[in-house]
C-alpha positions in Angstrom: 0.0 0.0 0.0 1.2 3.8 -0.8 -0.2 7.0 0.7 -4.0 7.6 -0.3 -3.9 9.6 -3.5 -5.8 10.5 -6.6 -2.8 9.6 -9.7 -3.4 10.5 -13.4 -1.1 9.2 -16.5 -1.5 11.5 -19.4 0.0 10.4 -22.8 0.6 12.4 -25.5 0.3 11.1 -29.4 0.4 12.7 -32.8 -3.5 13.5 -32.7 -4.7 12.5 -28.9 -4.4 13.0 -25.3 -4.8 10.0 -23.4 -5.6 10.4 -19.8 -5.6 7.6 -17.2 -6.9 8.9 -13.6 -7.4 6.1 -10.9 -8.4 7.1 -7.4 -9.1 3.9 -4.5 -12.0 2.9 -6.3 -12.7 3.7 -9.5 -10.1 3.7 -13.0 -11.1 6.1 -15.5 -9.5 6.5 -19.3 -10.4 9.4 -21.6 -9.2 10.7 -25.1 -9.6 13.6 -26.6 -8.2 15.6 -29.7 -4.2 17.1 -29.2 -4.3 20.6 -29.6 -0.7 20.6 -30.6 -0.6 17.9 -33.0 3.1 16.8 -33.3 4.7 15.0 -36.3 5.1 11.4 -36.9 8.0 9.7 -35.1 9.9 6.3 -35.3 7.9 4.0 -33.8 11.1 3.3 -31.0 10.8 6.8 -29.7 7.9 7.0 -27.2 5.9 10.3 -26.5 6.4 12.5 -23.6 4.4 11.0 -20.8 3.7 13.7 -17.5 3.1 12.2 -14.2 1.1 13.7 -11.4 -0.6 13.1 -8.2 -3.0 14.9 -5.6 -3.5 14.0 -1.9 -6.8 12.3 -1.0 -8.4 12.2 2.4 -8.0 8.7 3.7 -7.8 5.2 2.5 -4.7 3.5 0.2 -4.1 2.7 -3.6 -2.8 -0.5 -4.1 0.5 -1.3 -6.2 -1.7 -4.2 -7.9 -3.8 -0.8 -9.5 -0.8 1.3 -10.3 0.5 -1.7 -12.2 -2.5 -1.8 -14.3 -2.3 1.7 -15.0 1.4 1.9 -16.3 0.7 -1.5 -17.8 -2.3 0.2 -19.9 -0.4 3.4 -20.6 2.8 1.8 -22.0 0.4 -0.3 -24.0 -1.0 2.4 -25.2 2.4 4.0 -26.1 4.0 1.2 -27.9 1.9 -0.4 -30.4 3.7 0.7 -33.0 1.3 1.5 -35.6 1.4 4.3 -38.2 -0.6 6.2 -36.4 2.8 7.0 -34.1 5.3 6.9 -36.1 6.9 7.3 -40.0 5.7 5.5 -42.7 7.5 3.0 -44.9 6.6 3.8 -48.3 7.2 0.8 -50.6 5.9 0.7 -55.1 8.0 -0.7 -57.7 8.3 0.8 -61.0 5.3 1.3 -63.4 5.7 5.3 -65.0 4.0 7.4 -65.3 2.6 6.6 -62.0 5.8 6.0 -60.4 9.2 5.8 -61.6 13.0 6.4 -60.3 14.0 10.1 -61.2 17.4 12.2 -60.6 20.8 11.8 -61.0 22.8 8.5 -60.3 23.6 9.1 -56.3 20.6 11.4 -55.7 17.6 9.4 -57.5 14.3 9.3 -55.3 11.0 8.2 -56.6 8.4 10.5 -58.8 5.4 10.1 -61.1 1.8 11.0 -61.3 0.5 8.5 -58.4 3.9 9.3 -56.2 3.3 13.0 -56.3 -0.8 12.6 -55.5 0.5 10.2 -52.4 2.9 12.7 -51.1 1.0 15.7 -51.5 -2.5 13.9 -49.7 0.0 12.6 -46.6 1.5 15.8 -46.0 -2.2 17.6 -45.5 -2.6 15.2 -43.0 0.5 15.9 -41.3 2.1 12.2 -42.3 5.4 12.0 -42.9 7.5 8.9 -44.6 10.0 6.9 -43.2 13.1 7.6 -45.7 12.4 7.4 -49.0 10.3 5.9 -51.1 11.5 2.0 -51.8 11.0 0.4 -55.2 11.0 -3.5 -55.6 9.3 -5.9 -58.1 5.6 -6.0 -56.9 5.3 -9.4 -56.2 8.1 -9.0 -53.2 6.4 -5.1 -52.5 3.0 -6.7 -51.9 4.6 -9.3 -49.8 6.0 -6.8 -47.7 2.4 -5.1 -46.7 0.8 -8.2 -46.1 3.5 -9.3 -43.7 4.2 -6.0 -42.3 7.6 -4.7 -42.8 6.1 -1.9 -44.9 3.1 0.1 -44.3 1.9 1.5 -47.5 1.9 0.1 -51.5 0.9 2.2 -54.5 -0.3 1.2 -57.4 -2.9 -1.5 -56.5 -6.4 -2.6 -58.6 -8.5 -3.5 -56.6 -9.0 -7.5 -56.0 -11.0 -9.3 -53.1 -8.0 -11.1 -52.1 -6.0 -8.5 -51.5 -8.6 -6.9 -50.0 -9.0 -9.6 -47.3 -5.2 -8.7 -46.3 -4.6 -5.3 -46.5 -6.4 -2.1 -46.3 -7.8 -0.7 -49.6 -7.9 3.2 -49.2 -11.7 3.9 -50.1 -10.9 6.6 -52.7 -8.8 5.9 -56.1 -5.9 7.6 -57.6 -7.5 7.6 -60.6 -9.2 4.9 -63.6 -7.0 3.0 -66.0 -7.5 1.1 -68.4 -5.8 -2.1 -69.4 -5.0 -3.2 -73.0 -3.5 -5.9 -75.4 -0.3 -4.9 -77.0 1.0 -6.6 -80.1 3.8 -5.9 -82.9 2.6 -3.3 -85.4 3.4 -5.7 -88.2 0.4 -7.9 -86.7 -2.4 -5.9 -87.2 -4.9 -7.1 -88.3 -3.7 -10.7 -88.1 -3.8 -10.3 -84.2 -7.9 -9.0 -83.2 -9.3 -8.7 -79.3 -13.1 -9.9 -79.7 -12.9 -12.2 -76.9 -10.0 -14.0 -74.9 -10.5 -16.9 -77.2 -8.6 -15.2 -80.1 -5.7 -15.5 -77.7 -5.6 -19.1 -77.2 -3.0 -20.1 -79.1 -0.6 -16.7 -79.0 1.7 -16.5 -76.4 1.2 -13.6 -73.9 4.1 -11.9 -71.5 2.6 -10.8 -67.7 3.9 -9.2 -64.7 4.2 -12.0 -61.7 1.5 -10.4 -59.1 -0.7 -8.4 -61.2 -4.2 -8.6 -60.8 -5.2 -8.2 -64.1 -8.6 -9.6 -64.2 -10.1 -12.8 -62.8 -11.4 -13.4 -65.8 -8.7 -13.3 -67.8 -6.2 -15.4 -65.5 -9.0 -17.8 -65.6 -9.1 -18.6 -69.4 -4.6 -18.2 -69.2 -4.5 -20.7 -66.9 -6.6 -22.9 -68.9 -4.7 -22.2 -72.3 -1.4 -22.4 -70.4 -0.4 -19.6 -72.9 1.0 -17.5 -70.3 4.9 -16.7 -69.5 6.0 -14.5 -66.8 8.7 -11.5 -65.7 8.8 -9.3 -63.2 8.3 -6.2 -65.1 6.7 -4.3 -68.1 9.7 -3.6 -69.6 10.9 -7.5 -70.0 7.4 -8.1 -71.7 8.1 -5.0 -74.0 11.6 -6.6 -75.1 10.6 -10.5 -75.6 7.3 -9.1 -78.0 9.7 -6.6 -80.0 12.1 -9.9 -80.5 9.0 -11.9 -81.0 9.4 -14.3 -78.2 6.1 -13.3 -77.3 2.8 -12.6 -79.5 1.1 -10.0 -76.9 1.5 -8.4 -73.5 -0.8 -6.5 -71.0 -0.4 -3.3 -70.0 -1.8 -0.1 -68.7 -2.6 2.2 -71.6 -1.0 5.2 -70.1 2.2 3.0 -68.9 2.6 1.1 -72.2 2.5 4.0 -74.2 4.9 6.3 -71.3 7.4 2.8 -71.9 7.5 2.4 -75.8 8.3 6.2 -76.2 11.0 5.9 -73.8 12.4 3.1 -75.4 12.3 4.3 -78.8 9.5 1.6 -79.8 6.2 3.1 -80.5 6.2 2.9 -84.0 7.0 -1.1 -83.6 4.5 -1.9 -80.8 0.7 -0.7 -80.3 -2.2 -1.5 -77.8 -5.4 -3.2 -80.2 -7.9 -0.7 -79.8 -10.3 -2.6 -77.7 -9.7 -2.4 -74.1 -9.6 -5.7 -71.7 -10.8 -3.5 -69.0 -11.2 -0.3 -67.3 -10.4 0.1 -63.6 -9.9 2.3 -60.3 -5.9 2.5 -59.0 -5.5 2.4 -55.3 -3.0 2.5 -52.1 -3.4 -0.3 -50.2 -2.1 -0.4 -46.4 -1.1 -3.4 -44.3 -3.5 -4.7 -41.6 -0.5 -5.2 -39.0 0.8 -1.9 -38.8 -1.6 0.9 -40.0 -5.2 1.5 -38.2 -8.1 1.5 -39.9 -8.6 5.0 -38.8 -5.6 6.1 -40.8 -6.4 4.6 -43.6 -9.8 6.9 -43.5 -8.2 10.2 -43.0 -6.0 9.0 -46.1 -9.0 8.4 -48.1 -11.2 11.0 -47.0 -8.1 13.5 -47.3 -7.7 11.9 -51.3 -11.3 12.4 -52.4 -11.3 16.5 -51.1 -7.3 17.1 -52.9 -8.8 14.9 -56.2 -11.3 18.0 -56.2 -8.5 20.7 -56.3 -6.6 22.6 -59.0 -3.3 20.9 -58.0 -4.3 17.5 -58.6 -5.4 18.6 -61.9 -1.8 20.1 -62.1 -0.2 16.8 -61.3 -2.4 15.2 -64.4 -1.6 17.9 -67.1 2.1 17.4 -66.3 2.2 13.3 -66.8 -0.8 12.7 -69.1 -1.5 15.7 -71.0 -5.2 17.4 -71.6 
């Protein structure tokens, strides 16, 4: 037993005050908005945590309460989510959503959907841990599922992923995915269905989603070969290892100019779908909570003259 008294805990995070007050008989715990919202910190660095205590009249407090008290305050402090700490930023490379710019020694990553990201987590006072970190997707993906990263960008939208990560609710934007073939085979190679495709072989990305639809009727022609980026697709169908590859319209297009090949390659004008691109957060780090702000913060800056900015200057219009 200690000296009756009346103790509080108050713990400060990036957006709340958390307040523990415990007399002899009774435990209370309330949280309210910070006024002084501070930035994001590593997740090892704890926030400031103020001690005080009052006299009370009579009676004790037993160590068995005070235990519970620190025990639910340094809870409280150390989960380690992104809501306390920097963000690791993982994407691989697909321009002209995101791509490595800059000079050899300074290169970071830019592009449409890396600008939108940056721009929507600095209005809500997020910051990133580092840099940006490119890897293939399948191994990016992997990382937000198991946790050592807390955000991925650019994601379509699939029910499995969505049953492991967190989809923000608002998209970057729509794209649309297309068939690209040799210009020399047009009109010998036509998109009415995925039947005309049975017997050509087609170069993917390992990990894309593509559609269900159309890794159903792959798997069942067996016509499929894989790499673990656009550009390896590009350079098997220009040396005619491969009859076709998928791609993003705006990223196939961004690609074949780059590499000197868009009068040798073309997307068939009929596309194989048209869908929303999203970030996607992983379940073991980031609270759903976060992921909201994100999203609601996304819709209000899509609806501003500086997202529209951020178009113009990788798609045109």
């Amino acid at each position: 037993m200690i000296p009756a008294q009346l103790l509080s805990f108050i713990l400060l995070t990036k957006n709340n005050v958390h307040s523990i007050i415990a007399t002899r008989n009774h435990f209370f715990y309330l949280q309210y908005p910070s006024p002084h919202p501070e930035k994001y910190r590593p997740a090892c660095q704890r926030q400031s945590i103020r001690i005080s205590h009052q006299p009370i009249p009579t009676g004790g407090f037993p160590m068995k309460r005070i235990t519970l008290c620190l025990l639910t305050l340094f809870l409280l402090a150390g989960f380690g989510t992104a809501t306390a700490r920097s963000l690791k930023v993982v994407t691989d490379e697909w321009p002209p959503y995101e791509f490595k710019a800059g000079q050899p020694g300074n290169e970071y990553v830019s592009g449409f959907a890396t600008e939108v990201i940056l721009a929507v987590l600095k209005n809500i006072g997020a910051e990133i841990d580092g840099r940006i970190t490119q890897y293939p997707w399948a191994r990016a993906e992997r990382m937000v599922i198991d946790g050592t990263a807390d955000l991925l960008y650019t994601a379509t939208y699939s029910n499995q992923r969505a049953a492991i990560t967190h989809y923000a609710t608002e998209s970057l934007m729509d794209s649309s995915w297309s068939f690209f073939i040799r210009k020399e085979d047009k009109g010998r190679i036509n998109f009415n269905s995925f039947e005309d495709f049975r017997n050509k072989k087609i170069g993917v990305v390992r990990g894309y989603t593509y559609t269900p639809e159309l890794w159903e009727f792959m798997r069942d022609a067996k016509n499929f070969e894989e790499v673990t980026n656009d550009d390896f697709n590009i350079q098997k169908l220009a040396a005619g290892r491969i009859d076709t590859t998928i791609m993003d319209y705006g990223n196939g297009l961004y690609l074949l100019q780059n590499m000197g090949l868009s009068d040798k390659i073309v997307p068939l004008e009929k596309p194989i779908s048209v869908t929303a691109l999203y970030v996607v957060f992983s379940k073991n780090t980031v609270e759903k909570d976060f992921v909201d702000r994100f999203s609601a913060e996304l819709k209000k800056f899509k609806a501003t003259e500086a997202y529209q900015e951020i178009f113009k200057k990788y798609f045109g219009g």
